[in-house]
N, C-alpha and C positions, 0 to 999 in steps of 0.2 A: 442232338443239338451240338453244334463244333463250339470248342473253347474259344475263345475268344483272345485269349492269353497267348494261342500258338500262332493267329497271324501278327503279332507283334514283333520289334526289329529286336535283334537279340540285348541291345544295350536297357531297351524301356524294359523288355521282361527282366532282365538282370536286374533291372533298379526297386521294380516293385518285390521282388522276392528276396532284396539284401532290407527293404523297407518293413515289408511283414517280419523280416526273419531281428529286425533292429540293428543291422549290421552297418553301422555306419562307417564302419573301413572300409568298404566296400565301393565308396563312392570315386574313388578313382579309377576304378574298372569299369564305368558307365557313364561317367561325366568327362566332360572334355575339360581341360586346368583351366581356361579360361570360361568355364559356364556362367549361365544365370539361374536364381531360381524366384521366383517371385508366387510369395504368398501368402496369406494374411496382412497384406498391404506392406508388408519387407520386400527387400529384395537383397541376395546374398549373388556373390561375384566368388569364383573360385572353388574350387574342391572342397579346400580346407573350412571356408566356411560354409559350403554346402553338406558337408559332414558335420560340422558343429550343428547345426540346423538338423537335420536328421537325427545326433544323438538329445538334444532338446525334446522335440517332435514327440518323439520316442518314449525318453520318460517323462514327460506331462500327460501324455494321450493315449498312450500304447495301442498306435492307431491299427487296423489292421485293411488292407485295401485288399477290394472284392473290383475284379475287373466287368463288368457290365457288356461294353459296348466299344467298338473301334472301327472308327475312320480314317482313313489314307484321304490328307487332302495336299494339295501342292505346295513342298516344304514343308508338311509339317505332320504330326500326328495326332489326334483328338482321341483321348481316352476315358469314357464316363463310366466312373468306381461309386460302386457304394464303401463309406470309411464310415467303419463302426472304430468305438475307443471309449475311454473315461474323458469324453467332452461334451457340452451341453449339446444335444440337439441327437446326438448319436442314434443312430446310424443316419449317416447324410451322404446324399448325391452330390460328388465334386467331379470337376472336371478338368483332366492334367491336357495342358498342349504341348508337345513336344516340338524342339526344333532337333536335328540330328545332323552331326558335322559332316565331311567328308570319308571321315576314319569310321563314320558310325558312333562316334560317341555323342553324348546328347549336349548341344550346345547352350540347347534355352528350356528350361522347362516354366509352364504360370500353370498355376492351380489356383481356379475360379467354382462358383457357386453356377 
């Protein structure tokens, strides 16, 4: 069975593996300065606070994302993870939608249920 991680664009594997790894320095090598990220009914603008977000995330949840499933749709990328963590419901099916700039780096990310 092929990974599913290997047809992804190098910037969303980048982000899930500085995300398992809790590397939220990381997120300027994967997000574009002007991103979004929308989740848990927030929504964060910018690196800086999409890294704040991340090192949050990170210690409340110490989530860990298992990549499941990916689709290539027009503009955009659908990826359904199982996240297991210290959160109620663990392990859960979420579902990240990527936008991705020109540069490749990810412009828009929503993680939904």
């Amino acid at each position: 069975m092929s990974n599913p991680v290997s047809s992804l664009a190098p910037a969303i594997a980048g982000y899930i593996a500085a995300a398992n790894a809790r590397d939220s320095s990381a997120v300027t090598r994967f997000f574009a300065e002007d991103a979004n990220v929308f989740d848990e009914g927030q929504h964060r603008v910018g690196t800086q606070a999409i890294a704040q977000w991340m090192e949050d995330t990170a210690q409340r949840f110490q989530p860990r994302v298992e990549v499941l499933n990916v689709q290539q749709r027009t503009g955009k990328v659908l990826v359904h993870n199982l996240i297991s963590g210290t959160f109620p419901g663990s392990p859960l099916e979420l579902r990240y939608t990527f936008r991705l700039d020109e540069q490749g780096k990810i412009s828009r990310l929503d993680i939904s249920i």
